[in-house]
Every structure is written in C-alpha cells, then in structure tokens.
One Martini backbone bead per residue (centre of mass of N, CA, C, O) as a GRO file, in nm:
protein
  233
    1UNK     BB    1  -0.499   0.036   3.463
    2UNK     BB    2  -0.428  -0.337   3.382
    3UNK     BB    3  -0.467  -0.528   3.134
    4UNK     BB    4  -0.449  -0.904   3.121
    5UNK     BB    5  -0.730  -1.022   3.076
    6UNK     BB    6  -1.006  -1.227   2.953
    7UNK     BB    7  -1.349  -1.364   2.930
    8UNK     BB    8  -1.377  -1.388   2.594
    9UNK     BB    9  -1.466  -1.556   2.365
   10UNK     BB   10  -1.305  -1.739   2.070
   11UNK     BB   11  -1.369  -1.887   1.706
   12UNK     BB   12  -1.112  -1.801   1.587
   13UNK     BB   13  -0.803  -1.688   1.445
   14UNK     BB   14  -0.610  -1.405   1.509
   15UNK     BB   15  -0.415  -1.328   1.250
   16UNK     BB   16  -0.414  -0.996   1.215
   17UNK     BB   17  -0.342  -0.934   1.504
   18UNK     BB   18  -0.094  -1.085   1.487
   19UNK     BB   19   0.026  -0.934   1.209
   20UNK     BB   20   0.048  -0.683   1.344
   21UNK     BB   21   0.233  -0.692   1.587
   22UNK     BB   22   0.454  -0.818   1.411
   23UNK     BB   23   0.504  -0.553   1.287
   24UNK     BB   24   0.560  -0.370   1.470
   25UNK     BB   25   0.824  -0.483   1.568
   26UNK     BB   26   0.960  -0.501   1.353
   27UNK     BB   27   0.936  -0.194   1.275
   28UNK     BB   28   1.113  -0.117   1.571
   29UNK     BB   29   1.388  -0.251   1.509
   30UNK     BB   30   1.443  -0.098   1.272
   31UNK     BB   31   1.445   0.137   1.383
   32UNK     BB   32   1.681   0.053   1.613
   33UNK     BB   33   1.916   0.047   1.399
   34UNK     BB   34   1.933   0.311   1.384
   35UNK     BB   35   2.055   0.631   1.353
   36UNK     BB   36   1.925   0.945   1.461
   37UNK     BB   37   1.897   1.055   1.156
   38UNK     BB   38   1.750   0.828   0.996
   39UNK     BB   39   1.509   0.828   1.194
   40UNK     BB   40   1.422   1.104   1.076
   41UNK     BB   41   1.380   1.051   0.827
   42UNK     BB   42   1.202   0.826   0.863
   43UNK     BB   43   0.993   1.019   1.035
   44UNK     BB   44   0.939   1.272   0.805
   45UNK     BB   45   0.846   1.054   0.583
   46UNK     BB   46   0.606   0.845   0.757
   47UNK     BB   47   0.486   1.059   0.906
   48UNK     BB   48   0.302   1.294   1.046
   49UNK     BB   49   0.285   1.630   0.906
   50UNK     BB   50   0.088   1.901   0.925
   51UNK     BB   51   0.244   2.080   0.805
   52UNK     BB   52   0.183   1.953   0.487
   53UNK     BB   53  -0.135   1.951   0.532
   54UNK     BB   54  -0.145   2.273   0.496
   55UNK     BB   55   0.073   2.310   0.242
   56UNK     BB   56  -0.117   2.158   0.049
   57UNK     BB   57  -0.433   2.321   0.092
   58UNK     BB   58  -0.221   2.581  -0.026
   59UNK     BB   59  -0.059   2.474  -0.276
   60UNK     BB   60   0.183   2.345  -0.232
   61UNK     BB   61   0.436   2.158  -0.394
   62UNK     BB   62   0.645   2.052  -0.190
   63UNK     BB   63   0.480   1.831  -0.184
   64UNK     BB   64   0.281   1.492  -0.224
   65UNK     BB   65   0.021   1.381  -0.210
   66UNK     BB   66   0.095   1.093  -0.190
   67UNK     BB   67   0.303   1.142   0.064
   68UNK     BB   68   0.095   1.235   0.263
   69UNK     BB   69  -0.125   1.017   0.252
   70UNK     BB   70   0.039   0.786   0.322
   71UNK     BB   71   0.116   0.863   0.640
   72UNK     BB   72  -0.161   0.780   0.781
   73UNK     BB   73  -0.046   0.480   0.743
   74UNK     BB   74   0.237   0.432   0.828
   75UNK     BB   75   0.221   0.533   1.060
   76UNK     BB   76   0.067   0.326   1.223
   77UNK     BB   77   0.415   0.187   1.204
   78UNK     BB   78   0.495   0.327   1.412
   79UNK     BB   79   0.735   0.394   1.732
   80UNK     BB   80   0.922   0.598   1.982
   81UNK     BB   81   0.939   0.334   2.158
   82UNK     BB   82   0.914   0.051   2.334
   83UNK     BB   83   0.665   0.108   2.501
   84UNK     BB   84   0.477   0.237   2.323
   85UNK     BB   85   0.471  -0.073   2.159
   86UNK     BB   86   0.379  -0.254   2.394
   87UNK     BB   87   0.128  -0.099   2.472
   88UNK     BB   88  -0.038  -0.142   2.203
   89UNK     BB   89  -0.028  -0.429   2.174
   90UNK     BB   90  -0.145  -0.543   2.391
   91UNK     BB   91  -0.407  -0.420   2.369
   92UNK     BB   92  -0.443  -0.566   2.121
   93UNK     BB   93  -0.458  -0.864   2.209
   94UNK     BB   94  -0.658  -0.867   2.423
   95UNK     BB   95  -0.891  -0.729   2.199
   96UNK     BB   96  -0.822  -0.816   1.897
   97UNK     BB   97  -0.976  -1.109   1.876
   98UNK     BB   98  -1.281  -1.056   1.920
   99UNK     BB   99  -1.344  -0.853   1.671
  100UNK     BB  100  -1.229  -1.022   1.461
  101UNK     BB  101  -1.445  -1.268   1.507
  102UNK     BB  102  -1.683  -1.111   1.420
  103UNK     BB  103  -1.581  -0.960   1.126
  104UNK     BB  104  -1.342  -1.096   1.029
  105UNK     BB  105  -1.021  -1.075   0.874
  106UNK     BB  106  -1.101  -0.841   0.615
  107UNK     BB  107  -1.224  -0.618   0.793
  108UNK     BB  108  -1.072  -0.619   1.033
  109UNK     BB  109  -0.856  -0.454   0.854
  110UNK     BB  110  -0.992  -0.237   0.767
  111UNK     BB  111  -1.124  -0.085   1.018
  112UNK     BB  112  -0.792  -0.058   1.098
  113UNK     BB  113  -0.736   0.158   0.922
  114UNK     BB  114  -0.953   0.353   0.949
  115UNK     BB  115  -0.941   0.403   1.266
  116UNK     BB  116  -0.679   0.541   1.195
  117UNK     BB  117  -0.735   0.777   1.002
  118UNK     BB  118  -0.921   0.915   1.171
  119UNK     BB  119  -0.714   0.936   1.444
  120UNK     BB  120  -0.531   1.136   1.242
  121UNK     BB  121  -0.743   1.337   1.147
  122UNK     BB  122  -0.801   1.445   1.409
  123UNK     BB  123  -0.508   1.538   1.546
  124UNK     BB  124  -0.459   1.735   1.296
  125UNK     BB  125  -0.690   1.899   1.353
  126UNK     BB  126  -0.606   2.042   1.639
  127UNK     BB  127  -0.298   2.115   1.490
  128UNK     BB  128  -0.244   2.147   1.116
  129UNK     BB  129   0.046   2.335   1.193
  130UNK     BB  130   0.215   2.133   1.304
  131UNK     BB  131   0.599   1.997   1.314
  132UNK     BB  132   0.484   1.728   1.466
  133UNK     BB  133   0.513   1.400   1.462
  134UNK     BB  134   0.302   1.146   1.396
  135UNK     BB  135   0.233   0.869   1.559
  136UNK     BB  136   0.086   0.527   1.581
  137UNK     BB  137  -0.170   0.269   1.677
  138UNK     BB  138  -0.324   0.388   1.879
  139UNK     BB  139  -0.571   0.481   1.695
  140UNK     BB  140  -0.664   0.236   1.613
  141UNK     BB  141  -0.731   0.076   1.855
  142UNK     BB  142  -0.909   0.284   1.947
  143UNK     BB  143  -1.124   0.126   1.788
  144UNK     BB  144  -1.125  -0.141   1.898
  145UNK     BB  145  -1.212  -0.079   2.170
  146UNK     BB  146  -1.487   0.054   2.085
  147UNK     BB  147  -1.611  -0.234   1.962
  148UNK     BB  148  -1.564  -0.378   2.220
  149UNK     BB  149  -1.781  -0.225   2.399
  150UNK     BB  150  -1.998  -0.228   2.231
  151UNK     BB  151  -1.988  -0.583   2.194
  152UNK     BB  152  -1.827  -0.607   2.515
  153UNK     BB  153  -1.931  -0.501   2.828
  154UNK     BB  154  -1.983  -0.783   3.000
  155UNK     BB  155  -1.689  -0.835   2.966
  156UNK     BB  156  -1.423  -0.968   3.168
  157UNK     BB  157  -1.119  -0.799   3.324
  158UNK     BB  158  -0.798  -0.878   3.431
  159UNK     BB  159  -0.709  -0.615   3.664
  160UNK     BB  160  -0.418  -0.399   3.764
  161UNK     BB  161  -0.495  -0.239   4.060
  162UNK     BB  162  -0.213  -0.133   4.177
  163UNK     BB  163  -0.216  -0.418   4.453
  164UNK     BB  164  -0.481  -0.549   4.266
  165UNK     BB  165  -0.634  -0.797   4.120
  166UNK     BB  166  -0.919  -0.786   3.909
  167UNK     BB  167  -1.275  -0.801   3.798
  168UNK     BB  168  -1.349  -0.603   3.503
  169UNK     BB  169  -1.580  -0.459   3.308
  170UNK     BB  170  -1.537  -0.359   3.028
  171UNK     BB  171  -1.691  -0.068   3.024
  172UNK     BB  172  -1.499   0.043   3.292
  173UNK     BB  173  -1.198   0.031   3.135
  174UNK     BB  174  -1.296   0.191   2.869
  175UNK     BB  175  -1.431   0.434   2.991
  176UNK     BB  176  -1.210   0.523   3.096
  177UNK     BB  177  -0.985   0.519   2.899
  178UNK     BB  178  -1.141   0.739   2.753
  179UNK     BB  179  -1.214   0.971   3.007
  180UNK     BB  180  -0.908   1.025   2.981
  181UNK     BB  181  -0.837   1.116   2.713
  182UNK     BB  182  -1.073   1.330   2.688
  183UNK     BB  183  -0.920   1.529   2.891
  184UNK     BB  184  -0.624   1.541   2.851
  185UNK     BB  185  -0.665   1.661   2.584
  186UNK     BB  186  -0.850   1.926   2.666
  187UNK     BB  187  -0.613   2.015   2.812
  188UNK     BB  188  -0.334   1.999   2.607
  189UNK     BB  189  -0.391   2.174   2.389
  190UNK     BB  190  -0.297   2.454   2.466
  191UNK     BB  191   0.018   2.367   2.549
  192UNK     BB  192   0.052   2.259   2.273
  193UNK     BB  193  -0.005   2.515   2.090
  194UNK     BB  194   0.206   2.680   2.277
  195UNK     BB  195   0.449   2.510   2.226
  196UNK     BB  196   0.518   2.304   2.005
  197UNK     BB  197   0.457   2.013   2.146
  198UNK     BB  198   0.516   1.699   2.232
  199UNK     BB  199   0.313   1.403   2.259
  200UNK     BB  200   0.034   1.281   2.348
  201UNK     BB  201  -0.263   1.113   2.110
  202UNK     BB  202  -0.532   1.179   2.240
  203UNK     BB  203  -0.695   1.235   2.005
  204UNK     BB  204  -0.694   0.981   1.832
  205UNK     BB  205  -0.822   0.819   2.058
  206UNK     BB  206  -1.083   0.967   2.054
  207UNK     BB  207  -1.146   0.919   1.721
  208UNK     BB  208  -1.111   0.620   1.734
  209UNK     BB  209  -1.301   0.522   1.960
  210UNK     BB  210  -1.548   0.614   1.809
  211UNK     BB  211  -1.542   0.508   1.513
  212UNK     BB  212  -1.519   0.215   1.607
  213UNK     BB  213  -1.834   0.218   1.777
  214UNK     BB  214  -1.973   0.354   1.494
  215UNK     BB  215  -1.889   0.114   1.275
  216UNK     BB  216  -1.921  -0.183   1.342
  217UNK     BB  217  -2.199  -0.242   1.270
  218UNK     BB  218  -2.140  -0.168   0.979
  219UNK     BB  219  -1.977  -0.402   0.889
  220UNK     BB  220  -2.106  -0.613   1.085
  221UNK     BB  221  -2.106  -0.983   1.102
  222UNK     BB  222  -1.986  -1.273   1.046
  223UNK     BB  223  -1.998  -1.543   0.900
  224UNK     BB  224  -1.988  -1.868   1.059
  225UNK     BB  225  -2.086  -1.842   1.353
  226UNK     BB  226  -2.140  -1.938   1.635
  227UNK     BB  227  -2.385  -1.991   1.847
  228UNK     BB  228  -2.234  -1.869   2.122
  229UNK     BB  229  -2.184  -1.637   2.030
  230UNK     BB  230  -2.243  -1.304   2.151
  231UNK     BB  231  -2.414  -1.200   1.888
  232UNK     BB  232  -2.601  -1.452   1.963
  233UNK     BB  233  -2.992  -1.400   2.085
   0.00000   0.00000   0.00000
C-alpha cells in the first residue's frame, strides 16, 4: 500500500518538515558525487556501527565517545540509494506536516531527532556486535508516523493499492505499516545476526514508530493553533 495525500488539514507552514526533505536530497546528491572508496568511508565515519559502540562501552580507547555518540544523529542524514531516499521523504511530507503543525515548528524538530536516536538504538540493540552500518531517516520518520497515528486516527490516506487508488483511515494504514515491520524485523532478526548481513532497519522503525506515538502528547500541542484544528474538542 502507497499512500499518495491525506485529508487532515494543517493550519501552519510545516518549514521544518519541509527543511528535513530538503537535507536529506541535498546529502544523498552529495554522497552520489563520491567515488566508491570516498562513500564508505564516509559511511563508516558518520553511520552507526553497533560494533564500535560495543568496543566503547568495552573500555576501548579506538573510539571516540564524540564521535561514536555524533553518528546517531549524522546517521540520520544519510541514505544508502535513490528509492531508499525518495521513500523517507515521502513518507515525510505525507505524514510530517500534520504532526509539525500540532507541535509546532521548534519541538517539532526535537521529537524527530529524539525519535531518531531512539530507533537507532533499538537497532543497535538487537545486534550491538554487527560491523554493518546503519544509515537512514527511517527510525525518525516511524516516530513521526506514531504522533500521527495518536494524533488523526481516523484522517483519511488516499492509497494506491495494487490497481486500486482508494480512501484509507489512517490507522489501518500506519498500523498495517507497524505490524508489518514488526513481524518482518522478528522473523529476520536470527538471519540477519547468524550471517552478519545488512538489510532493512525493521527494529529502528518498531522503535521510532512505538517512541513517535508515546512521547507526542508528552511534548504537547503547540499554543495559538486554530481552533478548528483536530486537536480542539
């Protein structure tokens, strides 16, 4: 299922949302201008790799707590291909302009860094020991789709599916997409650790998307919003 627009009006400019998109194209053209060698290591400098935050909290000095600590946030602005890439935006501009309008502009980029770092050390979690790098917007993003889950249930998704374009609440759309990534991620979890190979960050996404939809109403509903807005009842 592809989801093409909502139907939940938003009452502010979502610059932030718009901002993040607009990072992420521009570092993903710039890493496409490297050269093979240039790219990894500039993937081994600014991904997380579990195995260097195992060999740090092993007392290992080859680290850098700086700059093993930076890679979870650097992380974030990376993205291993085009199509990984234009799907997290995506998904961004959907889903975040909504969720940036409840919160307001300046929270609204806190929760997406927290619910990054979250789901990056869920990921991290389930296999602290791997050497593959961890990159992409996704574990942000899936905390962006939990707020809005909380917050517009029952916003409807115009969604492609199969040959089929139709009008889908949003809850069976995100929680398609949650029960979809948790089943995938507990099924690939022993293939991915018994052959030590890289793949989709299902656990980032269980872990943003879960961090997402428990911490919105923690951060709040920002001040001088309409009152037509979803969240006044």
């Amino acid at each position: 299922m592809l989801p093409l627009r909502d139907d939940q009006p938003r009452y502010s400019t979502p610059w932030i949302t718009r901002f993040l998109i607009v990072m992420n194209l521009l570092i993903y053209l710039f890493e496409s201008t490297l050269d093979r060698r240039s790219l990894e290591a500039l993937i081994r400098q600014f991904a997380v790799v579990p195995s260097h935050l195992a060999a740090l909290l092993a007392g290992s000095p080859r680290y850098a707590p700086s700059a093993v600590v930076l890679s979870f946030f650097t992380s974030l602005f990376l993205h291993g291909s085009w199509m990984h890439v234009i799907g997290n935006i995506w998904f961004l501009y959907i889903f975040g302009d909504n969720v940036e309008d409840y919160l307001g502009h300046f929270k609204y980029l806190v929760f997406y860094l927290l619910c990054g770092l979250i789901a990056m050390s869920t990921q991290v979690a389930v296999d602290i020991h791997s050497n593959i790098p961890a990159l992409g917007a996704s574990g942000a993003i899936a905390g962006v789709l939990g707020a809005y889950f909380i917050l517009y249930p029952r916003a409807r998704v115009l969604t492609w599916f199969f040959i089929f374009v139709m009008w889908i609440p949003a809850w069976i759309i995100l929680g398609y997409w949650f029960a979809l990534n948790f089943l995938s991620g507990t099924a690939m979890v022993l293939t991915v650790q018994a052959h030590n190979m890289g793949g989709i960050a299902f656990w980032a996404h269980v872990g943003g998307f879960v961090s997402g939809a428990l911490l919105v109403h923690a951060f709040g509903e920002r001040r001088l919003r309409s009152p037509y807005a979803a969240g006044w009842r």
